[in-house]
C-alpha positions as CSV (number, residue, x, y, z in Angstrom):
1,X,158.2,59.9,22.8
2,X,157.4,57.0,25.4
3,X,155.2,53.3,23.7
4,X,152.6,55.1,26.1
5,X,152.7,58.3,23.8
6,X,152.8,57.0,20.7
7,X,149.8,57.2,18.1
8,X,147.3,54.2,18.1
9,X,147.8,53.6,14.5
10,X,151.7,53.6,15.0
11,X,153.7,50.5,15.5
12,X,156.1,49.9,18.5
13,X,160.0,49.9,17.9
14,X,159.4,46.4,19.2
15,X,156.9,46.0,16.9
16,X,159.0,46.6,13.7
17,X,162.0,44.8,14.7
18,X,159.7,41.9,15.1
19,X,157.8,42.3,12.0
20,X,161.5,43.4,9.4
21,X,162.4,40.0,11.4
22,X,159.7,37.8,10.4
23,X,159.6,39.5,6.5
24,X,163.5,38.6,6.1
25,X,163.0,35.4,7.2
26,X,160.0,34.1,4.8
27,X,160.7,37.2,2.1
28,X,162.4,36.5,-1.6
29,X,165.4,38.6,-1.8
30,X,164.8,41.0,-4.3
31,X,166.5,40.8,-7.3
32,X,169.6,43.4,-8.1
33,X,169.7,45.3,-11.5
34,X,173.4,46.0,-12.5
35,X,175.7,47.7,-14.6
36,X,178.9,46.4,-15.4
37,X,182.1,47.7,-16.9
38,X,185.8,47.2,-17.3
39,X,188.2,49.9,-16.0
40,X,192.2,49.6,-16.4
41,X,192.3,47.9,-13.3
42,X,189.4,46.2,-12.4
43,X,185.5,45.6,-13.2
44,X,183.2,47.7,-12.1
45,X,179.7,46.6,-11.1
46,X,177.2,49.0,-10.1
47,X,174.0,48.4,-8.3
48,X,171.1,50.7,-6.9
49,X,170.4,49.5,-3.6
50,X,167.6,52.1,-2.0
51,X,167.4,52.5,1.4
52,X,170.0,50.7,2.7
53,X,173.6,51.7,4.6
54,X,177.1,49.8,4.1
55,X,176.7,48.0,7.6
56,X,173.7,46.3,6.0
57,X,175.8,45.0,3.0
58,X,177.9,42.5,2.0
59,X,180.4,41.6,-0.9
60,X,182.1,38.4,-1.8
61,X,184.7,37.0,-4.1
62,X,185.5,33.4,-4.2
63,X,187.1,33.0,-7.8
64,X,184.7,34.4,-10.4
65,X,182.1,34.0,-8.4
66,X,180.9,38.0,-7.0
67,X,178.2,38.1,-4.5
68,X,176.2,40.9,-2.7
69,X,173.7,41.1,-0.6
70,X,172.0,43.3,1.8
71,X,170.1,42.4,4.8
72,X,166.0,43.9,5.3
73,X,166.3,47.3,6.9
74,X,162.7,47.8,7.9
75,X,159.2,46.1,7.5
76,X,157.4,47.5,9.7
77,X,153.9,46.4,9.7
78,X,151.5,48.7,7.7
79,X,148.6,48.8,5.1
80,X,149.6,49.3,2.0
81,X,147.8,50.4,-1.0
82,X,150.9,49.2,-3.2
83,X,153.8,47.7,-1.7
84,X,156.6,46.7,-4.9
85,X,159.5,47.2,-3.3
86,X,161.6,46.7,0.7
87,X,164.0,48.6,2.4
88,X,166.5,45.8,1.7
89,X,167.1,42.0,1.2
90,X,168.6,42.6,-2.0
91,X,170.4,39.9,-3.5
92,X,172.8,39.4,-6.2
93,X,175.4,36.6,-8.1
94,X,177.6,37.3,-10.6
95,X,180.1,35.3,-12.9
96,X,183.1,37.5,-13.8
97,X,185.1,37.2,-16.4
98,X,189.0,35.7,-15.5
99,X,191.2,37.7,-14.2
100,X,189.4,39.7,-11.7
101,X,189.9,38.2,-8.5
102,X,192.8,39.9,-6.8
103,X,190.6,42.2,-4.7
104,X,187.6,44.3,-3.8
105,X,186.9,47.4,-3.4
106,X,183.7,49.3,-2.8
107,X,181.4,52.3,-1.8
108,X,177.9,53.2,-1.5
109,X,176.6,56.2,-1.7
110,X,173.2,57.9,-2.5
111,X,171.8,54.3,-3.0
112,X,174.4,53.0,-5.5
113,X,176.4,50.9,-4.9
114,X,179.6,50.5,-7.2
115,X,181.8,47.3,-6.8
116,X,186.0,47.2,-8.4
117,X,186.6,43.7,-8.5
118,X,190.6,44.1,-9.1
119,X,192.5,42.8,-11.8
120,X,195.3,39.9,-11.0
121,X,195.2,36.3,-9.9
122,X,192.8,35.4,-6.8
123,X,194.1,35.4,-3.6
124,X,191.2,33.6,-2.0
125,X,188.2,34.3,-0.8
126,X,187.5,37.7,-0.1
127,X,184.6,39.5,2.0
128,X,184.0,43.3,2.3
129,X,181.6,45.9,3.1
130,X,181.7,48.9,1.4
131,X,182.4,52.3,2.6
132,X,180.6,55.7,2.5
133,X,181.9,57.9,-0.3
């Protein structure tokens, strides 16, 4: 369907990629719920994140220190009667406990994600985007 076909009440492609721009850019990254748990090997965080896909997230490990994020899918712009949630800018840091630095591992599927955070000495920063499962 051609711009020229679409509904008049129906945004542009252009439209929304200009509008999930400008909402990441001012928006609040919503803040992550998680679940956490220790495995033989690792720690295990687990996190729903609705709506997104691993390209649009991101792990870290930097010591302790576990981060994960994932970047607005789509705002396009419409009238809401209650609007609580986004398809993305999720946003998450965690302190784990010592010992739990020697990699990363990671999946998302069905809109949970579930971080191993590897057991053994650090090996320095680490960065990651999890796979399908």
């Amino acid at each position: 369907m051609s711009t020229s076909q679409l509904p008049p009440d129906q945004p542009t492609r252009q439209e929304v990629i200009d509008a999930t721009a400008d909402t990441e850019r001012t928006m609040r990254p919503q803040h992550v719920p998680v679940n956490i748990y220790e495995a033989s090997s690792a720690i295990v965080v687990v996190a729903p994140l609705p709506a997104v896909t691993p390209e649009d997230v991101t792990i870290e490990l930097d010591g302790r220190h576990l981060r994960f994020w994932a970047h607005l899918r789509s705002a396009g712009p419409r009238d809401y009667l209650v609007h609580e949630w986004n398809y993305g800018g999720f946003e998450r840091m965690l302190e784990l406990p010592e010992g739990y630095s020697a990699g990363l591992e990671a999946t998302l599927t069905n809109g949970q994600l579930a971080i191993r955070a590897l057991r053994g000495e650090p090996s320095g920063a680490l960065r990651i985007s999890p796979s399908p499962a």
